[in-house]
MOPAC internal coordinates of N, CA, C and O (Angstrom, degrees):
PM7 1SCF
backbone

  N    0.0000 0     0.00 0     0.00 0    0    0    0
  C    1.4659 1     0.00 0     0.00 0    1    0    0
  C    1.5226 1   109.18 1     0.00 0    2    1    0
  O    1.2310 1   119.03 1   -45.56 1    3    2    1
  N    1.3115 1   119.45 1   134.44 1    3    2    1
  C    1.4167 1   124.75 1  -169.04 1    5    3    2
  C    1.9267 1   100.38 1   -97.56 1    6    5    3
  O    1.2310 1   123.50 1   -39.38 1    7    6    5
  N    1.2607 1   110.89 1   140.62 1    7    6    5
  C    1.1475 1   143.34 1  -159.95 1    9    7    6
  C    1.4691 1    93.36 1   -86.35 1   10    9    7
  O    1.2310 1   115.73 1   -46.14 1   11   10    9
  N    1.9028 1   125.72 1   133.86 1   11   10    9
  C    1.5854 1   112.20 1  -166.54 1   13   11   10
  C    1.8489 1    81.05 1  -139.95 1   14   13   11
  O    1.2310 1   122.29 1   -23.71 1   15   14   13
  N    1.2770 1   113.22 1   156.29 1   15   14   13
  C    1.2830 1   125.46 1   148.60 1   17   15   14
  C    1.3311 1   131.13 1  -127.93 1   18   17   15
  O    1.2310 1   117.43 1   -37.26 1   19   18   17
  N    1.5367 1   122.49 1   142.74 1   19   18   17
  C    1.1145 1   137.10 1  -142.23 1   21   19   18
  C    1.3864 1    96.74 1   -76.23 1   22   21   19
  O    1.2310 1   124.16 1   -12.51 1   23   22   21
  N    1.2613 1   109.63 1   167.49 1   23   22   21
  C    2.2321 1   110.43 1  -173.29 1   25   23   22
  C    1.6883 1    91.68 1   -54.44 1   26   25   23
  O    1.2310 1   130.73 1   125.26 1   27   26   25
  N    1.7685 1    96.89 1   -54.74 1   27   26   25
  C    1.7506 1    98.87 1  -173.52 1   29   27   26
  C    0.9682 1   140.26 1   -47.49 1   30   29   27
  O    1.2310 1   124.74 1   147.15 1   31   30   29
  N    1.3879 1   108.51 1   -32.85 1   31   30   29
  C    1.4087 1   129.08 1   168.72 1   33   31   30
  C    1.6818 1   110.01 1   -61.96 1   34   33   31
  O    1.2310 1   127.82 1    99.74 1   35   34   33
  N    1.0975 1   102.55 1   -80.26 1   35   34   33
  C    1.4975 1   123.86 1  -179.24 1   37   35   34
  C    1.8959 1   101.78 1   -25.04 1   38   37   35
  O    1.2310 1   117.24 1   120.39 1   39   38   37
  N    1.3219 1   122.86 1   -59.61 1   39   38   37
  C    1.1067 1   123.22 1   150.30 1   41   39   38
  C    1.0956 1   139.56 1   -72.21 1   42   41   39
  O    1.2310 1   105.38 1  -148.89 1   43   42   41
  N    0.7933 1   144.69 1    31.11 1   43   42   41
  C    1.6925 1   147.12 1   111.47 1   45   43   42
  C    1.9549 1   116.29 1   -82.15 1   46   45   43
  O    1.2310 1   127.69 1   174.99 1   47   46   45
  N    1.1375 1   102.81 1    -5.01 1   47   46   45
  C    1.5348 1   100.66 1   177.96 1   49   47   46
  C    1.3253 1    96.02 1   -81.12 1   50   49   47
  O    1.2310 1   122.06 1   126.00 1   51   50   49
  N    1.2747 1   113.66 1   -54.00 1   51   50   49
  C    1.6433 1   124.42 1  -174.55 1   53   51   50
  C    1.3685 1   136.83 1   -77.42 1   54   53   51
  O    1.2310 1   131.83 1   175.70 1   55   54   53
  N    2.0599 1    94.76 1    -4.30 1   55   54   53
  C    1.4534 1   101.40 1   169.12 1   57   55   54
  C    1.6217 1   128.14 1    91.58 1   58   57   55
  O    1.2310 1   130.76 1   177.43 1   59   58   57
  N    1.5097 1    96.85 1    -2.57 1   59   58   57
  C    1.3120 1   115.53 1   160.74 1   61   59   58
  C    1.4374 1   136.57 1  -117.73 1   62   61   59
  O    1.2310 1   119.15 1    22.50 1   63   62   61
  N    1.4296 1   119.22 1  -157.50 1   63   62   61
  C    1.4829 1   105.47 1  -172.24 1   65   63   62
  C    1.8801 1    99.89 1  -109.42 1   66   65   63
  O    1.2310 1   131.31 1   -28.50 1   67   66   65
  N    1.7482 1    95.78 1   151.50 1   67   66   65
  C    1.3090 1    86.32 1   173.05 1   69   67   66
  C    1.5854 1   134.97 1   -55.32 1   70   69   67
  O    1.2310 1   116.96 1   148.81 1   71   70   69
  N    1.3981 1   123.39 1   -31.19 1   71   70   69
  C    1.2778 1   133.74 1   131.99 1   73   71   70
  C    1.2481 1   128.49 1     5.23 1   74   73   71
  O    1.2310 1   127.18 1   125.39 1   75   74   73
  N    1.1423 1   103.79 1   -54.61 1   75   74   73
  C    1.8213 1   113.64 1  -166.28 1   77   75   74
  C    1.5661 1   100.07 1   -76.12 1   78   77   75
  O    1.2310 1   124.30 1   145.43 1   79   78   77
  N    1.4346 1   109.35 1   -34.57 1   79   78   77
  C    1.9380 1   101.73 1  -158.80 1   81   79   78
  C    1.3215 1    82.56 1   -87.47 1   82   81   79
  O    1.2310 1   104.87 1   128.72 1   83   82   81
  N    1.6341 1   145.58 1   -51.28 1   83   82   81
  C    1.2270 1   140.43 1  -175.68 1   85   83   82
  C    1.7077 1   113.15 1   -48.39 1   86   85   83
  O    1.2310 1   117.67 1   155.05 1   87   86   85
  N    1.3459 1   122.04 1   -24.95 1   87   86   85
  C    1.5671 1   119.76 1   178.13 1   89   87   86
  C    1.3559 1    78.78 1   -76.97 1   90   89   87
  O    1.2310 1   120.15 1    91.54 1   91   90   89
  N    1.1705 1   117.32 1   -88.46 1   91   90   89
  C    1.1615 1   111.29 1  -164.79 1   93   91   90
  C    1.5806 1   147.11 1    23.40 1   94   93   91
  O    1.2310 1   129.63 1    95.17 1   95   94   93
  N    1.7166 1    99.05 1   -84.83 1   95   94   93
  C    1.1022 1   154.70 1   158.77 1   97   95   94
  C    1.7741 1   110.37 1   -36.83 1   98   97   95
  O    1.2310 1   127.77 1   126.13 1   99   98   97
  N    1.5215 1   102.65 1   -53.87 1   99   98   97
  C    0.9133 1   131.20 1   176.49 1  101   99   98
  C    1.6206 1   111.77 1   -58.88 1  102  101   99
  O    1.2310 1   130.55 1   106.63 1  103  102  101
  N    1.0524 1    97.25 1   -73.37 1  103  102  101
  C    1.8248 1   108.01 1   177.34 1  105  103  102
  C    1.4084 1   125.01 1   -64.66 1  106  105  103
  O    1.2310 1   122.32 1   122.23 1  107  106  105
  N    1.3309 1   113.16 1   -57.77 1  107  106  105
  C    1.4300 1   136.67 1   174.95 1  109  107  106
  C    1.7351 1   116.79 1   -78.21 1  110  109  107
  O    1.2310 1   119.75 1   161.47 1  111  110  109
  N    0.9311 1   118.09 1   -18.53 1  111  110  109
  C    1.7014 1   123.70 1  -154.42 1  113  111  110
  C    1.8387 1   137.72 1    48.15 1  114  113  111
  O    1.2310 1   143.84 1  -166.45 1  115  114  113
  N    1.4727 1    71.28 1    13.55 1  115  114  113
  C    1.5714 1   100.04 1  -168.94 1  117  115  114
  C    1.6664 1   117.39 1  -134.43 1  118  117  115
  O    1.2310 1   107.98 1   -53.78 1  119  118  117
  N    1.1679 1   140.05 1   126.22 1  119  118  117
  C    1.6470 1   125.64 1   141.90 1  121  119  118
  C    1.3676 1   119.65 1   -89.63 1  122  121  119
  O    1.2310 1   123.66 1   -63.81 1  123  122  121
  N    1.5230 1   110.59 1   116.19 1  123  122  121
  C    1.7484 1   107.00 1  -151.81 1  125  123  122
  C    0.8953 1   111.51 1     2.74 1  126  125  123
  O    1.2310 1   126.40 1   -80.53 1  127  126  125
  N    1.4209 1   105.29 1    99.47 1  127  126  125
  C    1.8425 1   129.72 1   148.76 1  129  127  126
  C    1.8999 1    92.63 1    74.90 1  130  129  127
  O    1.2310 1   115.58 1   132.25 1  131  130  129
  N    1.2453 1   126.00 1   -47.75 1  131  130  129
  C    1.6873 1   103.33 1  -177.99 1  133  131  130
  C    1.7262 1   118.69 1   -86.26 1  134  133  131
  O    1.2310 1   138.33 1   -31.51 1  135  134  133
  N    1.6589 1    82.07 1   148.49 1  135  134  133
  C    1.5002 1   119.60 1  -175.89 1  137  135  134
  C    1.2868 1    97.74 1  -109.71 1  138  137  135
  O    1.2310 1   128.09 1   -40.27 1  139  138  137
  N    1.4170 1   102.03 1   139.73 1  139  138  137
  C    1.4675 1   126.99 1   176.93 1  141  139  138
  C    1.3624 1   114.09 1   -93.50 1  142  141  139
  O    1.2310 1   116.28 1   -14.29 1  143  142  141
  N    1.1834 1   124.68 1   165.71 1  143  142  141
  C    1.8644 1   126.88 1  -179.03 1  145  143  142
  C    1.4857 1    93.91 1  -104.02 1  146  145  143
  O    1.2310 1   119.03 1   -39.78 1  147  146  145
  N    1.5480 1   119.46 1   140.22 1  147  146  145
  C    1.3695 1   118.19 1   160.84 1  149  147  146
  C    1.5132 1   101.29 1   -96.38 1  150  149  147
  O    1.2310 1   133.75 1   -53.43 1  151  150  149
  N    1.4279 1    91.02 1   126.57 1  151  150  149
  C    1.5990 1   112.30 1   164.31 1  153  151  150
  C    1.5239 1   105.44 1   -71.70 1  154  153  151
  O    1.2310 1   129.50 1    -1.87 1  155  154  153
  N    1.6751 1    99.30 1   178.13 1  155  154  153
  C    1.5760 1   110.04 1  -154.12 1  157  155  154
  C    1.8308 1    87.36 1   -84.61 1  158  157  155
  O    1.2310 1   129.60 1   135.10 1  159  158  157
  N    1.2301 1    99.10 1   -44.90 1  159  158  157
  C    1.6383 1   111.56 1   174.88 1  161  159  158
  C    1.4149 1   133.54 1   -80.09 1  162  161  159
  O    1.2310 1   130.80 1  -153.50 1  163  162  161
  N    1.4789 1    96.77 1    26.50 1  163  162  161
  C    1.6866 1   104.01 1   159.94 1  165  163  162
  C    1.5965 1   102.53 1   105.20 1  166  165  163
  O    1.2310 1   119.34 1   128.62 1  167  166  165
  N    1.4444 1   118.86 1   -51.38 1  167  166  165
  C    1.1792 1   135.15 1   163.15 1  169  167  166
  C    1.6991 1   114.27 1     0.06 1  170  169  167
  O    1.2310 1   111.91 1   -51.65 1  171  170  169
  N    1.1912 1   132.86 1   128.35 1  171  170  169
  C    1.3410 1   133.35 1   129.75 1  173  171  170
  C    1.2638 1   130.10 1   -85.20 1  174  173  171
  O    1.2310 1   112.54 1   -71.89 1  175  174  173
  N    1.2918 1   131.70 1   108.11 1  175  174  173
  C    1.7094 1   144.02 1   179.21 1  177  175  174
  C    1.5558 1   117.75 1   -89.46 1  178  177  175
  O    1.2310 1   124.31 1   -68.84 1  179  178  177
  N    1.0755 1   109.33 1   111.16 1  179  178  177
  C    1.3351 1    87.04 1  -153.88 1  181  179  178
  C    2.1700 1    85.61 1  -107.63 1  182  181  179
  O    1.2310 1   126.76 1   -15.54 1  183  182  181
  N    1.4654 1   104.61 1   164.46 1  183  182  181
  C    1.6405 1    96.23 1  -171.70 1  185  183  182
  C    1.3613 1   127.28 1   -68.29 1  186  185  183
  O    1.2310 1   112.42 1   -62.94 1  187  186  185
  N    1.3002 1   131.91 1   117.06 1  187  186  185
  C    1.3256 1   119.39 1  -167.65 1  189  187  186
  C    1.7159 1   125.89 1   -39.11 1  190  189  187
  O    1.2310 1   121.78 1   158.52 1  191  190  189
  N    1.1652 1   114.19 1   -21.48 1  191  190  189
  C    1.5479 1   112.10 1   175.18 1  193  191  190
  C    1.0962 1   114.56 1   -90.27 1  194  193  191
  O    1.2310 1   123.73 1  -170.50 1  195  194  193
  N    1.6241 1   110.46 1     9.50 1  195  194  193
  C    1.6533 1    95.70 1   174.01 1  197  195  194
  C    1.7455 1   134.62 1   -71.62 1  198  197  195
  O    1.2310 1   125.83 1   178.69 1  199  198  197
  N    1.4703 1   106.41 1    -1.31 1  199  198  197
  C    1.5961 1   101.44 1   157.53 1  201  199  198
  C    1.8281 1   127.87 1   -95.51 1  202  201  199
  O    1.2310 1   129.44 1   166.34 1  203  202  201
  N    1.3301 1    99.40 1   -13.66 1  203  202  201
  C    1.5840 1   120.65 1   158.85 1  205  203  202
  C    1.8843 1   102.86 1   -71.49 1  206  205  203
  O    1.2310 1   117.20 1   125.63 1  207  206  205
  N    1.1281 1   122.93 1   -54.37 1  207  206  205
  C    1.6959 1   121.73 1   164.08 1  209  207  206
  C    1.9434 1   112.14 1   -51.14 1  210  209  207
  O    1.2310 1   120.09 1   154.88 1  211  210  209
  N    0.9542 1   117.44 1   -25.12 1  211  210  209
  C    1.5592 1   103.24 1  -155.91 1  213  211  210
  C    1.5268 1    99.40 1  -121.23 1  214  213  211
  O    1.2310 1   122.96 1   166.29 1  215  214  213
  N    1.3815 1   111.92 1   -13.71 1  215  214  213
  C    1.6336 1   121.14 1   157.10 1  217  215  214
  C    1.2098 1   111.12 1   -52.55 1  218  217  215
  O    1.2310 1   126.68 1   101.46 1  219  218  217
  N    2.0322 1   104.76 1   -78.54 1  219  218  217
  C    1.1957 1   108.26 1   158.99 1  221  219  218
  C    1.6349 1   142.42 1   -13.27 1  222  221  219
  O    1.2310 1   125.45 1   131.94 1  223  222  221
  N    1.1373 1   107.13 1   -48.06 1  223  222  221
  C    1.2930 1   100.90 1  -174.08 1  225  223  222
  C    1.7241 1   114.34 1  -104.17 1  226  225  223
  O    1.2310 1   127.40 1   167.40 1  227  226  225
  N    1.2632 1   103.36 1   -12.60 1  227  226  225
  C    1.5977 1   112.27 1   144.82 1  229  227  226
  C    1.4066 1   129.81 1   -39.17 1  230  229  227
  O    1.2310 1   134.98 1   123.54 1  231  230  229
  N    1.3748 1    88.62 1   -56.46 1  231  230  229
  C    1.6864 1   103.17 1  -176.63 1  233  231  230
  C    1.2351 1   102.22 1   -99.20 1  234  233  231
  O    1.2310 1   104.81 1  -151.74 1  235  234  233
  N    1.6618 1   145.68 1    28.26 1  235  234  233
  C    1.2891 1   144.77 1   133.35 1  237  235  234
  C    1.4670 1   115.38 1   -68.37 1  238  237  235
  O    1.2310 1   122.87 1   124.10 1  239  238  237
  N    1.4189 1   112.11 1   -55.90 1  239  238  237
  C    1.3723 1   140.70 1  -159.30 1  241  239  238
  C    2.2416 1    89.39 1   -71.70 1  242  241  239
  O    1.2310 1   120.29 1   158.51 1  243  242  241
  N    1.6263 1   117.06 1   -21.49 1  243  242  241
  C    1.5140 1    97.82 1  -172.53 1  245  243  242
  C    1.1662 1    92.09 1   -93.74 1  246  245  243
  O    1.2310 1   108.46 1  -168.63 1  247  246  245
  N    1.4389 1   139.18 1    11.37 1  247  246  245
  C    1.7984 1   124.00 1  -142.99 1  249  247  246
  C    1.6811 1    76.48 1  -115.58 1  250  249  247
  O    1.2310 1   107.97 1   178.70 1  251  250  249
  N    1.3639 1   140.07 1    -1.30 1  251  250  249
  C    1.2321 1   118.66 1  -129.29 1  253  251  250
  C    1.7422 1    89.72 1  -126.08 1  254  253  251
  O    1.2310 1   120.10 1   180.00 1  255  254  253

């Protein structure tokens, strides 16, 4: 079973507001490149490695 964090969560890991990944989401269908799971209850889950994913590709994008 894969490990999910909540929009709220996810933003405060990353230092922003939940807001931001919901525009996001909203506009783009994406917050760089991740997609969230809709829960049955409205919920967005988004995948637990998504700040290990978006580091990553941070630090692809400086090597370059």
């Amino acid at each position: 079973m894969q490990n999910f964090f909540t929009t709220e969560a996810l933003a405060t890991r990353l230092g922003i507001k939940p807001q931001t990944l919901r525009h996001a989401l909203c506009t783009k269908g994406h917050y760089f490149g991740l997609r969230p799971v809709k829960a049955p209850n409205r919920f967005l889950l988004w995948p637990a490695d998504s700040i290990e994913r978006l580091t990553a590709s941070a630090n692809a994008g400086e090597q370059q």
